[in-house]
Backbone bond lengths (Angstrom), bond angles and torsions (degrees), N, CA, C in turn:
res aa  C-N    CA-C-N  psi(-1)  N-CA   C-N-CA  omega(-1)  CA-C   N-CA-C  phi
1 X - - - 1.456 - - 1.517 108.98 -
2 X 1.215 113.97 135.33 1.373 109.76 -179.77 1.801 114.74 -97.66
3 X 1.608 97.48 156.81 1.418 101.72 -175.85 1.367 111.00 -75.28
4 X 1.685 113.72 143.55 1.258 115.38 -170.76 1.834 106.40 -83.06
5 X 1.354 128.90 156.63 1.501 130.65 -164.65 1.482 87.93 -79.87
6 X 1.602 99.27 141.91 1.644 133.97 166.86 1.492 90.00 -43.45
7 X 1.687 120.21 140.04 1.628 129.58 169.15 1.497 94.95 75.87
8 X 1.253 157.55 25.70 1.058 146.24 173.10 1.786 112.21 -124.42
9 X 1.161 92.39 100.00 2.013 91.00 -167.89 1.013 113.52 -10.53
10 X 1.743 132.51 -79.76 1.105 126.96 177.11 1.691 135.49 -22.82
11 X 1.465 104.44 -26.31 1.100 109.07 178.40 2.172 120.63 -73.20
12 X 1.265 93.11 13.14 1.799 109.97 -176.54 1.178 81.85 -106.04
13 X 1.309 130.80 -30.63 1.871 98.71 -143.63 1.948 105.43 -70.12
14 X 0.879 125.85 -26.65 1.606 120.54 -166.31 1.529 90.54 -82.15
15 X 1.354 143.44 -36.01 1.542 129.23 149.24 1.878 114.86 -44.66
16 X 1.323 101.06 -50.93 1.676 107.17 -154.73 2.373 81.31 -59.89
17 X 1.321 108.36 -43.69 1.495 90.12 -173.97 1.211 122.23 -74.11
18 X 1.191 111.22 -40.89 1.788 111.92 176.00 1.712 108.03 -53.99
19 X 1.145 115.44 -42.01 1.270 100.51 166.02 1.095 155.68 -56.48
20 X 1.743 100.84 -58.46 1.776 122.00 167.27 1.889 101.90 -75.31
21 X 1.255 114.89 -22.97 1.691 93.33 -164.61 1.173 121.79 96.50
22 X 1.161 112.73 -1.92 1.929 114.92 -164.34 1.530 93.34 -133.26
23 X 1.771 111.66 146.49 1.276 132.32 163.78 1.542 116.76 -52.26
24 X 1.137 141.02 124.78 1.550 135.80 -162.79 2.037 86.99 -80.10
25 X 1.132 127.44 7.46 1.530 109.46 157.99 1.358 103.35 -85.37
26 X 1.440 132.08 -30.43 1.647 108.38 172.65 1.464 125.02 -69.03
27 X 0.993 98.24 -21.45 1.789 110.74 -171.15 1.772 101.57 -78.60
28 X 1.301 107.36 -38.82 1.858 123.21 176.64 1.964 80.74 -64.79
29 X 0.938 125.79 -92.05 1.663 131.91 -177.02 1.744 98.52 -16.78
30 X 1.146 102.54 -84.24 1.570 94.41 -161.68 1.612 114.56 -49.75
31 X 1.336 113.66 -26.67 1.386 110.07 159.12 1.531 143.87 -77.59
32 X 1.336 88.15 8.06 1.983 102.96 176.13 1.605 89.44 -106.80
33 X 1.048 135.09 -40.74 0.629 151.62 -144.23 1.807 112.11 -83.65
34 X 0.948 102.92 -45.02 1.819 128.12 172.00 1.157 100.82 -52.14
35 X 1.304 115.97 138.50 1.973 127.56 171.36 1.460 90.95 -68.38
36 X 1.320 143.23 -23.96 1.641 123.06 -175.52 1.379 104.12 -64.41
37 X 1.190 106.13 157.70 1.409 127.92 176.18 1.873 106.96 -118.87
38 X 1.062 118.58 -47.63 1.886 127.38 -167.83 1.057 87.94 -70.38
39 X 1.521 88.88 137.04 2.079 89.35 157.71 1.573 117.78 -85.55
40 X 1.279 137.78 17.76 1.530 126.21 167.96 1.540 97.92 -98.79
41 X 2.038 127.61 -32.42 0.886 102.56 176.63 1.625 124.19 -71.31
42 X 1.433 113.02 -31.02 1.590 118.56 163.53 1.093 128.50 -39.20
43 X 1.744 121.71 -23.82 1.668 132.55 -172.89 1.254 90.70 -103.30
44 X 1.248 141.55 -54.86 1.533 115.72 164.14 1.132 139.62 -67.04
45 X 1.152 104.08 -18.20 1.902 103.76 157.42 1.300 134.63 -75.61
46 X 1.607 112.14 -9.04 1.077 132.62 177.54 2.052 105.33 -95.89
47 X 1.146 97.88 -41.88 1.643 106.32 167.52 1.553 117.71 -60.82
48 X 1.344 124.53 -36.94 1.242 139.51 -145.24 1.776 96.11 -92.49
49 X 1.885 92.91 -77.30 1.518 88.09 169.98 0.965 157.29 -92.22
50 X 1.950 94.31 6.17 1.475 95.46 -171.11 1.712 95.24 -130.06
51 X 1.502 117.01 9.77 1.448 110.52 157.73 1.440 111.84 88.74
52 X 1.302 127.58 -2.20 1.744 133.46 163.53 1.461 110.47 -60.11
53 X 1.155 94.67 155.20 1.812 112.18 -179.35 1.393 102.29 -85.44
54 X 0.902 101.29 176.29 1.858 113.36 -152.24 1.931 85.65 -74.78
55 X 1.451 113.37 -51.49 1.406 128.83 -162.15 1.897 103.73 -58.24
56 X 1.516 88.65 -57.34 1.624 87.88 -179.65 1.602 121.25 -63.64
57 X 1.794 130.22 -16.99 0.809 136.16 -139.19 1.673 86.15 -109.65
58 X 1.250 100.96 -43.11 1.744 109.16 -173.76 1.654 113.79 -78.20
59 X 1.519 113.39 -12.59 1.245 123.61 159.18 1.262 131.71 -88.26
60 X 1.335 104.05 -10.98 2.007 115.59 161.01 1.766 120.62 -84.77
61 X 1.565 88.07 -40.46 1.546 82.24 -177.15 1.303 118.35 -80.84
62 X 1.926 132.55 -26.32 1.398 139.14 160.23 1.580 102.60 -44.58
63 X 1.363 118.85 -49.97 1.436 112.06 -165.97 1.173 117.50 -77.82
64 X 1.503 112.68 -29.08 1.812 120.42 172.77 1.585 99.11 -74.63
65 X 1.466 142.57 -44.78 1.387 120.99 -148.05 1.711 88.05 -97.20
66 X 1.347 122.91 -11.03 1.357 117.47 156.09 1.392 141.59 -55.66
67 X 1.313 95.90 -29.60 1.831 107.19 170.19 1.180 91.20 -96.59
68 X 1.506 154.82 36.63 0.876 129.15 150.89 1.509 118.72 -100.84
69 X 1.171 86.31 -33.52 1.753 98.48 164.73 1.694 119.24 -48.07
């Protein structure tokens, strides 16, 4: 598997799991999933209740509202 490029969301996720404990498909889930729609309110809702750093939080929600496109 190749490494994803430095500045490219994906490139948190093997931090974002070792950290929180959770598969970055639940974290993608709870963020489709959320009545927010904005991505600054998604990075603080993700900071607020579920305790991510600003970096990991802003690299889940770019990459989730990106596949949505």
């Amino acid at each position: 598997m190749s490494t994803p490029a430095k500045g490219n969301p994906a490139s948190y996720f093997p931090a974002i799991e070792k950290k929180y404990g959770r598969p970055i498909q639940e974290w993608i889930d709870l963020v489709d999933a959320s009545p927010l729609t904005k991505h600054m309110e998604l990075v603080a809702w993700l900071k607020t209740e579920h305790g991510l750093g600003h970096g990991h939080a802003n690299a889940l929600v770019a990459h989730t509202l990106a596949g949505r496109k």
